[in-house]
Structure formats: structure tokens, C-alpha cells
C-alpha positions as CSV (number, residue, x, y, z in Angstrom):
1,X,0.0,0.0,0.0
2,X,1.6,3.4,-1.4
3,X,1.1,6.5,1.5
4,X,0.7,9.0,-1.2
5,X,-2.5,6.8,-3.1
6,X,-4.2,6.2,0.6
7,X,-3.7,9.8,2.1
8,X,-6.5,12.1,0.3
9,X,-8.8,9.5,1.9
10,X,-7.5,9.6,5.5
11,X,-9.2,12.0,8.0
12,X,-7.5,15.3,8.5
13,X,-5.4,14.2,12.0
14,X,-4.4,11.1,10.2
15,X,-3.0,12.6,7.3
16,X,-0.7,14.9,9.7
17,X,0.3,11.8,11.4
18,X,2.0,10.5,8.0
19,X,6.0,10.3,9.1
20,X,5.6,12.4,11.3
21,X,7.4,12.5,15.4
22,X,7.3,9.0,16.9
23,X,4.3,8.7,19.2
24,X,3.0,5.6,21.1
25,X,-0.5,4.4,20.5
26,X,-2.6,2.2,21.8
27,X,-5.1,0.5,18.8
28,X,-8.8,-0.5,20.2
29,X,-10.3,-2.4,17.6
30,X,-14.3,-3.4,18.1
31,X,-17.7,-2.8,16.9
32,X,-18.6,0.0,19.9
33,X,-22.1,-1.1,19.1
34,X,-22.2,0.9,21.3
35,X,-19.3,2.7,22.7
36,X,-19.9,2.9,26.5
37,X,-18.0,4.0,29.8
38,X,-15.9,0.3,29.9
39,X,-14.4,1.5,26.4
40,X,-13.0,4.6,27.8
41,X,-11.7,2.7,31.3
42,X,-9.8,0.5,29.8
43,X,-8.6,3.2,27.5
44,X,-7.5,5.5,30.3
45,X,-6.0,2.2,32.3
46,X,-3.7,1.5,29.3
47,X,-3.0,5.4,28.7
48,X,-1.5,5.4,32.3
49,X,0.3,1.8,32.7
50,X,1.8,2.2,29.0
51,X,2.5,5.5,29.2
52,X,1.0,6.2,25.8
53,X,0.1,9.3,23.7
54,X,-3.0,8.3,22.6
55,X,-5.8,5.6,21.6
56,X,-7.2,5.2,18.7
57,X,-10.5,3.8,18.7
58,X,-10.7,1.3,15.0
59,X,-14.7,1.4,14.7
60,X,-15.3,-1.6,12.6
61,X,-18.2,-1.3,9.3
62,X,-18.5,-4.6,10.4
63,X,-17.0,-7.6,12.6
64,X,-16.3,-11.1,10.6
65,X,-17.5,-12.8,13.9
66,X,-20.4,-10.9,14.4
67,X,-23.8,-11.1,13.1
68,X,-25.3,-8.0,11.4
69,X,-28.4,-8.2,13.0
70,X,-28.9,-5.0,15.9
71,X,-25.7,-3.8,14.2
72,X,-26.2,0.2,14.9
73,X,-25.7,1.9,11.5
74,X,-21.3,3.0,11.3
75,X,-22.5,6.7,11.5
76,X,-24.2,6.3,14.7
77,X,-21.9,4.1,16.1
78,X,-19.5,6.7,15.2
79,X,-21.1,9.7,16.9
80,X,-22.0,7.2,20.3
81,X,-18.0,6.9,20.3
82,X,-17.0,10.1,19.8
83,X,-19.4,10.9,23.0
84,X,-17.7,8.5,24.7
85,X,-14.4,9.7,24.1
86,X,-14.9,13.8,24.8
87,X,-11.8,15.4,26.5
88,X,-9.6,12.6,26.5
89,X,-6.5,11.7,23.9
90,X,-9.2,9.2,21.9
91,X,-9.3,9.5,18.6
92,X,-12.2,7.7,17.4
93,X,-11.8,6.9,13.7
94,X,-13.8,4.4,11.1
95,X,-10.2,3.9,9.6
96,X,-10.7,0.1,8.4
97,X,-13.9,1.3,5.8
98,X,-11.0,3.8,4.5
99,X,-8.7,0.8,3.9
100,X,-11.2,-1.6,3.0
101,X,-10.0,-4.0,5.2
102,X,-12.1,-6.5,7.0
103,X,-9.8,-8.4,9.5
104,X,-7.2,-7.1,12.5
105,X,-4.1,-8.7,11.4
106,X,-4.3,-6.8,7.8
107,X,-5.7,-3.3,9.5
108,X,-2.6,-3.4,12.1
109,X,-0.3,-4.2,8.8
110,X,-1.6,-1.0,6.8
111,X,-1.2,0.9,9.5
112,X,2.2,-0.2,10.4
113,X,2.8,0.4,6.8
114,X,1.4,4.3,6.9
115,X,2.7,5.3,10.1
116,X,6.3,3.8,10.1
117,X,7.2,6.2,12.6
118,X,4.7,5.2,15.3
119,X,5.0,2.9,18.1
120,X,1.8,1.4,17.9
121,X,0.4,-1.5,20.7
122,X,-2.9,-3.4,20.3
123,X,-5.4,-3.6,22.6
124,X,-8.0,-5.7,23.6
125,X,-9.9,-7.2,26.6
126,X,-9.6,-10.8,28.2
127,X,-12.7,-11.8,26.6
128,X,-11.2,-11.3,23.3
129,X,-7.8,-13.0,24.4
130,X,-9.8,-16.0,25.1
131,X,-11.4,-16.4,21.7
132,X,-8.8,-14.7,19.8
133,X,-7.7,-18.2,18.4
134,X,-10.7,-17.9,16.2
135,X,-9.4,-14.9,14.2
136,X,-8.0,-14.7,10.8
137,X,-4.4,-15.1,10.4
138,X,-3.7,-14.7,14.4
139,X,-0.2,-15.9,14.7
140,X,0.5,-13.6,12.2
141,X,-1.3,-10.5,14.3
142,X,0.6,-11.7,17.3
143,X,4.2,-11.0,15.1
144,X,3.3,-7.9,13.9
145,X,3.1,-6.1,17.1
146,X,3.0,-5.8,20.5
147,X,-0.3,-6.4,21.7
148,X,-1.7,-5.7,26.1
149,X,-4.8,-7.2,27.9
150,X,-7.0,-5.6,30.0
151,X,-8.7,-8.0,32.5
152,X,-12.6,-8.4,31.9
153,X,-15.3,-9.7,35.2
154,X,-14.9,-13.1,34.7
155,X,-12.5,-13.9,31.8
156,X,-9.0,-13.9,33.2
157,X,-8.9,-17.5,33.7
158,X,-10.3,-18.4,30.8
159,X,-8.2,-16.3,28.8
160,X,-4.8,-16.9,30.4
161,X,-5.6,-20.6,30.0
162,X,-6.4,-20.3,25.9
163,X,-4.6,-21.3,22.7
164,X,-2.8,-17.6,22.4
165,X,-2.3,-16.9,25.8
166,X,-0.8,-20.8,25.8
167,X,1.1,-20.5,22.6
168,X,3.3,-17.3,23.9
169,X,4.1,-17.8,27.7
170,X,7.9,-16.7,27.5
171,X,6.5,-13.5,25.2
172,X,4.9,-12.3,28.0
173,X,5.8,-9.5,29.9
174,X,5.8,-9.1,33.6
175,X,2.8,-6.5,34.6
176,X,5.9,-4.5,36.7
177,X,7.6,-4.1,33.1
178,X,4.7,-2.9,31.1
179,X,5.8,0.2,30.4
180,X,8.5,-1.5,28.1
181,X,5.4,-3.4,26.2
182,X,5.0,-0.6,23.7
183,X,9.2,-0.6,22.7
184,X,9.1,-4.3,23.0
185,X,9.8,-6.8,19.5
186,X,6.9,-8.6,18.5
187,X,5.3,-11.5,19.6
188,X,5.4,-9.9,23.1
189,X,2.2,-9.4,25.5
190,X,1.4,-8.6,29.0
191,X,-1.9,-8.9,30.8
192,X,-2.7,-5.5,32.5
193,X,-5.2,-5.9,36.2
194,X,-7.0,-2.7,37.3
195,X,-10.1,-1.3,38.1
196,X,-12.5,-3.8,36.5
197,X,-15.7,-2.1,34.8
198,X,-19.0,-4.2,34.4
199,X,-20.0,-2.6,31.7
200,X,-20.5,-4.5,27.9
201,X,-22.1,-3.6,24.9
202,X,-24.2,-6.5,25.0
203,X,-25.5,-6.0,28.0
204,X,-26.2,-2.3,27.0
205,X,-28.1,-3.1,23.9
206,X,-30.6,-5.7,26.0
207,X,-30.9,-3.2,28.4
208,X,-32.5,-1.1,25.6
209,X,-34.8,-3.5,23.8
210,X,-38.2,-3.3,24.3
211,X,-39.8,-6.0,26.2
């Protein structure tokens, strides 16, 4: 993928981000259908035990493991985000429909590819650690970089015990060391305990269905 051909297309802050000063970013993939206050904690939590610049929020058109059924139109889920995200170094951004990509592992190499000089660090939640097996191409997600889980209620023993988790225990960094995480050569992970927010999307979205 040539910079010069993908850059008219990229928001405004994106395009200004094109070689430009090394920064550390954290990468949120998900479908924030919709974005809520346990998107934004976890956000905060790896802003602090990172010490990262930013997060970027990937709003997904549309998740490969999820149905499309009660999928929020992208606008909406969008705007939801950007609520979400008010006064706080989150940049919410619909990146993937600009790249046309569908899966993690070739969003994370296109933007490897158009921000060379960024140290970038995926993030995700136990939950996904613990069916992350199920994603395309995830060995070759787990090379590409550096990637930090936030503990979920209820999943860090089911996701410390699963295929990736399993597959890379010398990888792993000690929680004391996280900070290194971002600067660290892929496959390399660490699993990140705070303040543990109760809050999920689905959970939300039955909330708001009619009876």
C-alpha cells in the first residue's frame, strides 16, 4: 500500500500523522455497538500503565464474527464513540472502511505500513484474548506487534488458559515491566489488572430493547 495513493482519503489528523514524530499508541479495535464508559476505562488504564500518547478507537463497518443483526448503523456508532471519548487523547476513527479492510491482522499491517514512525500496541480485553484463536491469520497478528490485555469480570482465567495466551508464555511480559510493552519486538504481551468495569455492549443493547 503506497502513502501518497491512501492519504486524500484519511481524516485530516491522520494525514498529519504521515511520518511524522514518533508517538505511542494504543489501537482499540471493536464494533462500539455501542461505545460505553468500559471502552473509555480500559482506554484511560492502558494510557496510564503504558504511558502512551494516545488511543485510537478502529470502529469496525462490520466484525467477521459478528452477526449484522442489531448492528447500529457506522454513523451512529460513530457519533456514540465520539461521545464516549470527549476530552480525552481518543481518537475515534472508522479507519478500516478507508482501507477496505475486514480483518485485525491486515488493519494493524496497513497501519504499520502508513505510520512507520509510530510505536503502535494493540489492545484488547480478556474476553477477546480467550477467543482470539478464532481470528484470521492470528499468529500472524501476534508478530506484527505488540499487543496488552485488560482483565474483563470473569475472563482472566479463561483467557490466560487459551490457545494464544498458551502458545506465547515466554513472550509475555511481567505486569511491573509494562511500560517497556509498547518498545518491546513482536510477539510480546502482558496482561494488564485494574479497576474492573461491568459494563459490555451487549449487556447495554438488551438493556434497551423493548420488552
Amino acid at each position: 500500500m503506497r502513502r501518497d495513493r491512501i492519504r486524500p482519503y484519511l481524516p485530516a489528523p491522520f494525514r498529519a500523522g504521515l511520518g511524522a514524530v514518533p508517538r505511542r499508541v494504543g489501537l482499540l479495535g471493536g464494533s462500539f455497538n455501542p461505545a460505553h464508559a468500559g471502552h473509555r476505562h480500559i482506554s484511560e488504564a492502558a494510557l496510564q500503565r503504558l504511558g502512551l500518547d494516545e488511543v485510537w478507537w478502529l470502529v469496525s463497518p462490520q466484525n467477521p464474527l459478528k452477526a449484522s443483526d442489531g448492528m447500529a448503523p457506522l454513523a451512529a456508532r460513530m457519533a456514540q464513540a465520539r461521545d464516549q471519548a470527549a476530552h480525552a487523547p481518543i481518537r475515534v476513527t472508522d479507519i478500516e472502511r478507508v482501507l477496505g479492510t475486514r480483518y485485525t491482522v491486515d488493519t494493524l499491517a496497513a497501519l504499520r505500513l502508513l505510520f512507520p514512525a509510530t510505536r503502535f500496541v494493540w489492545l484488547m480485553g480478556a474476553d477477546n484474548l480467550a477467543q482470539m484463536a478464532r481470528w484470521k491469520r492470528w499468529p500472524d497478528l501476534c508478530r506484527l506487534m505488540p499487543f496488552a490485555v485488560l482483565d474483563r469480570p470473569g475472563n482472566a482465567t479463561r483467557a490466560l488458559a487459551g490457545a494464544v495466551a498458551r502458545r506465547y508464555p515466554v513472550h509475555r511480559l511481567n505486569e511491573h515491566a509494562v511500560r517497556q510493552l509498547v518498545d518491546a519486538a513482536p510477539p510480546a504481551w502482558s496482561f494488564i489488572h485494574s479497576r474492573l468495569s461491568p459494563l459490555s455492549a451487549t449487556a447495554l443493547r438488551a438493556r434497551h430493547q423493548p420488552a
